[in-house]
N, C-alpha and C positions, 0 to 999 in steps of 0.2 A: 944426057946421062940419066938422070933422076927427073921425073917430071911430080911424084906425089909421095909425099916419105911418113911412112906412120909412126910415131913416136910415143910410147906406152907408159907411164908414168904408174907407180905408186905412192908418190907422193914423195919421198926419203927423199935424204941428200943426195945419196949416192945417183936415183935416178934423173936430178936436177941435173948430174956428169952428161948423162944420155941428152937430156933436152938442149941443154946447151950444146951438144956438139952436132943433133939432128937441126937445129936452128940453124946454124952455121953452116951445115952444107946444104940447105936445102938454099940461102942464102946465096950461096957461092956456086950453086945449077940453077937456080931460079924455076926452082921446084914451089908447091904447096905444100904445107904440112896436115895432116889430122891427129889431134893429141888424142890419148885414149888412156882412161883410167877403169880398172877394170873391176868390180863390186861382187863380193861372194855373196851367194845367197842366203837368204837366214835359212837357219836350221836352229830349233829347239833344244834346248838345254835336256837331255839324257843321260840316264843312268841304267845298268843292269839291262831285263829284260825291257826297256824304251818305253820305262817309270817315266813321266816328263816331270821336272821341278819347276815351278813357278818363279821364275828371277822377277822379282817387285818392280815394277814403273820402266821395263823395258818388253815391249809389247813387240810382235813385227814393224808395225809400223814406225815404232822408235828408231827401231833398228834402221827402219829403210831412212826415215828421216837422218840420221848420223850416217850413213853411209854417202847417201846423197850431196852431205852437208861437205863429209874427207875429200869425195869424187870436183866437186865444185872447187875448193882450194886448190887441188893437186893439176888438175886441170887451169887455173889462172894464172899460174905460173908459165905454160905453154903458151898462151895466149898474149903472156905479156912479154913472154920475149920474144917472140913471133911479131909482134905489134913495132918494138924499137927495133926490131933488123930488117921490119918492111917486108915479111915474110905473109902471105897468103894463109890462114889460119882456119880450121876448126876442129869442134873438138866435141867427145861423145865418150859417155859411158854405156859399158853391157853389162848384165848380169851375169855372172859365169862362176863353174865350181874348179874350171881350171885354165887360168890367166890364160898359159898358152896358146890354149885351143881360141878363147874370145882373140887372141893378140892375131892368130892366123885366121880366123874367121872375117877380122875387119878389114884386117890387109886384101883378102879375096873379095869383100864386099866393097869397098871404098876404092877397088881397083887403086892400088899403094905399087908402087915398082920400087919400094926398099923398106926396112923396117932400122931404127935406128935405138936402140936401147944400151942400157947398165946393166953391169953384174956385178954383185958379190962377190965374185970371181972362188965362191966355195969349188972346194975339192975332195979327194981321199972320204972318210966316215962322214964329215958335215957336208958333202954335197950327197951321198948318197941318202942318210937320213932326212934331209932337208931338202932335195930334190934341187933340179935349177930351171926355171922357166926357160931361162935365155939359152938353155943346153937342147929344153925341149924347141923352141922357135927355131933354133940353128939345127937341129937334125928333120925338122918335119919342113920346113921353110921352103918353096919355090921360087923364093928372092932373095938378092941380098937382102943383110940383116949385118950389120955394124954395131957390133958390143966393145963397150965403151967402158974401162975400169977407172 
């Protein structure tokens, strides 16, 4: 069925639904999984005409460090439940300005035959304001993609 299942994490409860249930099936096809937490890039703090303000003792590199640091946690999770179901595991982070696009780009690159994630399950005005990854994964997607509420 499945032989490699990607499973995107940001960290949340909610996406802990996803890891648990992409653990489970990958478990139960005796699949591999690659967890994948996905890091937006710094962008400077702007105003008006892209005046920059100086935000005190957070530098890029702060930034990368704390991002690195969220990506590392959210990613341990993957690993550790990957690890107690005897699941075949790894796991990587991308730099990206839109989850989506890194979430299909690793799938294509990590040759993945399923993508297993959480949604919000936002609708109506707060999906359209707020946008939904898992709506853009499911419409641009070449593979299955199993969202998980």
């Amino acid at each position: 069925m499945f032989s490699h299942i990607l499973i995107p994490t940001d960290g949340s409860k909610l996406a802990a639904k996803g890891i648990r249930a992409g653990v489970k099936l990958a478990r139960a096809v005796g699949a591999k999984v690659t967890g994948l937490y996905v890091i937006f890039p710094y962008v400077p703090p702007a105003y008006g005409e892209a005046t920059l303000y100086h935000v005190p003792g957070m530098s890029p590199q702060d930034c990368k460090k704390i991002f690195l640091k969220q990506a590392a946690q959210a990613l341990a999770v993957i690993q550790s439940q990957a690890k107690t179901a005897g699941v075949r595991c790894q796991v990587k982070h991308v730099t990206g300005g839109q989850p989506w696009e890194a979430i299909l780009r690793t799938a294509r690159s990590a040759k993945c035959d399923a993508v297993v994630m959480a949604s919000h399950g936002r609708s109506g005005l707060g999906g359209v304001i707020l946008g939904s990854e898992t709506n853009h994964v499911l419409a641009k997607s070449k593979i299955p993609v199993l969202v998980v509420r």
